[in-house]
N, C-alpha and C positions, 0 to 999 in steps of 0.2 A: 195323535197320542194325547191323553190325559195328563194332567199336574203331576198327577202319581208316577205315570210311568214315565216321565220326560227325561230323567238321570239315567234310566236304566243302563241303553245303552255307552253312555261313558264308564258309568260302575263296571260292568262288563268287563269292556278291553282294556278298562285301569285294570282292574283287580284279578282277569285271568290271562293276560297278554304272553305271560309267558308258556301255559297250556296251547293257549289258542295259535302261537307261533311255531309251536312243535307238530299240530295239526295241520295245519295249513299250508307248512313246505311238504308234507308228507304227499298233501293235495294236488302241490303243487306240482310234484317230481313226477306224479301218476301220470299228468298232462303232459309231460316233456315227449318226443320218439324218442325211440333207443338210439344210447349214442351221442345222446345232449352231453355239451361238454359244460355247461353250469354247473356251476360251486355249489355245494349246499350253504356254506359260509356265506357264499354273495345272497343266494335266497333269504337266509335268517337276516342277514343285514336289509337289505330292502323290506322284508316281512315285519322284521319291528321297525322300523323309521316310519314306515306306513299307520301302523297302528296307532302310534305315537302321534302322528299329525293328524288322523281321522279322529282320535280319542279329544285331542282339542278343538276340531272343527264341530263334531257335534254337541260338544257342551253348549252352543249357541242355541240350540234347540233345531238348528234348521237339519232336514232330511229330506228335506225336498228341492234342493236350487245349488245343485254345484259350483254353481259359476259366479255365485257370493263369496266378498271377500274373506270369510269363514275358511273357506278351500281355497285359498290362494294357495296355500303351499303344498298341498295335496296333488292339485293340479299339478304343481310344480313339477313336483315328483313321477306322479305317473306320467307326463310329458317326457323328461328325463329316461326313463326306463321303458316307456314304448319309442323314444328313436333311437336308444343305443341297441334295444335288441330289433329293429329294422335295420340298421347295420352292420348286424350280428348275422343277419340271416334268421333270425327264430319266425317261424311261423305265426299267422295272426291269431290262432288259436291258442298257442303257447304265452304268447303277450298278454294275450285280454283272461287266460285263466288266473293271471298275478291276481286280478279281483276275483272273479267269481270264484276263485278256490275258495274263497272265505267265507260260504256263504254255510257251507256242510257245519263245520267248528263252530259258528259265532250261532248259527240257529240251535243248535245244541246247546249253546251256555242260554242262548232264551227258553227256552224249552224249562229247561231247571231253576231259572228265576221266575218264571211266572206261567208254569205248569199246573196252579192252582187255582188260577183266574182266566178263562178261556176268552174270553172276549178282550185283553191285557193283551194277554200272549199274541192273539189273531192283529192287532193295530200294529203292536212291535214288530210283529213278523213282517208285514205288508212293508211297512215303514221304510228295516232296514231290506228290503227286496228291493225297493224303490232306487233307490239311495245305492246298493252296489250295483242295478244294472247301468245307472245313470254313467258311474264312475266307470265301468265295464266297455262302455260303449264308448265315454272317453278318449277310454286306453287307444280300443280299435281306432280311432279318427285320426290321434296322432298318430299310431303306427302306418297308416294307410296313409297322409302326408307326408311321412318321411319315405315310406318305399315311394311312394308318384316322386319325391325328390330327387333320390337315387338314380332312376331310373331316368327322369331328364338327363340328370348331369352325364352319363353314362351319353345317352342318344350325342351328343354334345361331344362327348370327345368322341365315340366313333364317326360325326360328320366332319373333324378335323382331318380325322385318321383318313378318312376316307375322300380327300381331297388336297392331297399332298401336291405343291409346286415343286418344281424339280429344275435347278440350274443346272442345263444339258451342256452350255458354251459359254463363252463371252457374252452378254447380254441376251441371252436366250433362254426364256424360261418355258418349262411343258407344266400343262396341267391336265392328267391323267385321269378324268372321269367316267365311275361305273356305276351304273345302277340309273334310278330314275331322279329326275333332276324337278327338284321341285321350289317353291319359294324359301322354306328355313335352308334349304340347301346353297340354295343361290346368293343367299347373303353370306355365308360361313365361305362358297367360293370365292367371291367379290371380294371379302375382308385380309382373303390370307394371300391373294393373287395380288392387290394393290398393298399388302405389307411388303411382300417377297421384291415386288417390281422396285421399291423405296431402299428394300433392302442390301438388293444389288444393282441399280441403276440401272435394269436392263431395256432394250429396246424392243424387245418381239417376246410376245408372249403365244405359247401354240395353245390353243385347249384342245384339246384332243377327247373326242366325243366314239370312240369304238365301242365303247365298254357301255354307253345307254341305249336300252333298247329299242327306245322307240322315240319320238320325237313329234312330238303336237306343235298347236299353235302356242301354249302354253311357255313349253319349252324352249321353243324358238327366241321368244321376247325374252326367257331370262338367260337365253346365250345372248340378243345383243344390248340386254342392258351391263352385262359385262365385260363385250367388250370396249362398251364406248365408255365404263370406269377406267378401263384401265387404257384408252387415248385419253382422257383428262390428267391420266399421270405420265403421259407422253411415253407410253409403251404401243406397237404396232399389235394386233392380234391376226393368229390364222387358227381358222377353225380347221384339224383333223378328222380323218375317219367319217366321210361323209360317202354314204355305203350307195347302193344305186337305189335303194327302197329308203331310203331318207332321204334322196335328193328327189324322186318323185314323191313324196309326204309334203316335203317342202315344197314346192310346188304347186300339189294341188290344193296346200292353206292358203297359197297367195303369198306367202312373207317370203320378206324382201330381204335377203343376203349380199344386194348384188354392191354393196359397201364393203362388204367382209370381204377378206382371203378365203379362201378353201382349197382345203387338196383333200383325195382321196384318201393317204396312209400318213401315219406321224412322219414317216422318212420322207415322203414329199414334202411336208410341210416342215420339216428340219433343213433341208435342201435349201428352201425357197428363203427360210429364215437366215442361213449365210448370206444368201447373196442378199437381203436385204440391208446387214451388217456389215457386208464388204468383205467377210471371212471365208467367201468357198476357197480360192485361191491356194490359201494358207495349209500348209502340212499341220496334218493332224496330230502330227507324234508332238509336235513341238506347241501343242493347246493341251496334252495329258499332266 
């Protein structure tokens, strides 16, 4: 932009902020599905704080380099307001129109400032296009950061959920595993199997393997890097549910079990785990 036009855009959304804030939620509601439970109040309120900080950021003259200490607080903000509505659930199109709504109202108030001077107009124009997709695109990155966040921490507690240790007895703990058993998995088992084992002093841990379907070489190593954690914390393991098509799987990998316990069914391996304890003996009414 030229000398001349370098103010414009602050004169602008100083001096029509309050038009252009009446446009631009109007923008912005159009963008919402049906059913958005957003305020108009919260809109006007973000809509002008927005203004308000971009109207200072560009008096520096810059429209081209977001990521200048100019937009510190711009950034702030749109960070701010793309992860709360990534936690919201708003969709990434609803997020990212908080900018580009603005693009309708504010090229309109250029249009009437320098509608007289066609070559003015075309630089401002270009300029702030520049300058809102930059911010637009933004929005999208945090929003898209915060949902990949979500969406870990979520994975995260259902590997917890889904790796429940369970004190069956007196020093007897099961570990009921379903589904495929992989390395983030095997550490999340590892961690909550040597909590539980510290938790209750036990001595025989079962892992109980029914529920995964299949069993590689893979998996093999991270059953027995398991359960040689939890003999370092002086707990016995037996592996369950070792079906006839996993015990030839096992097999024909080659890996070596012949360290380990196994039985067939959790109840075998709950069985064997009394007498390991010294508990078959013992009346069961009097262990409830």
């Amino acid at each position: 932009m030229s000398a001349a036009t370098d103010g414009v855009i602050p004169r602008i959304l100083k001096t029509h902020q309050a038009a252009l804030v009446d446009e631009w939620v109007h923008e912005q509601r159009a963008a919402f599905r049906p059913g958005s439970k957003i305020k108009e109040g919260d809109l006007r309120t973000q809509s002008n704080e927005f203004l308000t900080l971009l109207e200072q950021a560009v008096q520096s003259g810059n429209l081209t380099d977001i990521q200048g200490p100019a937009y510190g607080r711009v950034r702030d903000l749109l960070g701010d307001l793309s992860r709360s509505r990534g936690f919201q659930g708003f969709s990434p199109r609803e997020t990212a129109m908080f900018v580009f709504a603005l693009k309708r109202p504010l090229f309109a108030r250029i249009r009437q400032e320098l509608g007289g001077d066609p070559d003015a107009l075309a630089g401002v124009t270009w300029s702030v296009t520049e300058l809102l997709d930059q911010l637009g695109l933004y929005t999208t990155e945090v929003y898209q950061k915060s949902r990949e966040d979500v969406i870990a921490r979520q994975q995260a507690e259902l590997l917890e959920l889904s790796t429940p240790v369970v004190k069956l007895w007196d020093g007897i703990l099961a570990l009921p595993m379903i589904g495929t058993l992989d390395s983030a998995r095997t550490q999340v088992v590892m961690e909550s199997l040597l909590q539980r084992i510290v938790e209750t002093g036990a001595d025989v841990a079962i892992i109980d393997i029914t529920g995964v379907p299949t069993v590689d070489t893979l998996t093999a190593q991270h059953l027995l890097k398991t359960v040689t954690a939890a003999r370092l914390m002086g707990a016995d393991c037996i592996i369950s549910g070792i079906r006839p098509q996993i015990a030839q799987t096992i097999v024909h990998l080659g890996v070596d079990l012949g360290a380990v316990i196994t039985k067939a069914t959790l109840a075998d391996a709950f069985r064997r785990a009394l007498d390991m304890t010294g508990q078959r003996d013992k009346p069961i009414r009097s262990r409830v």
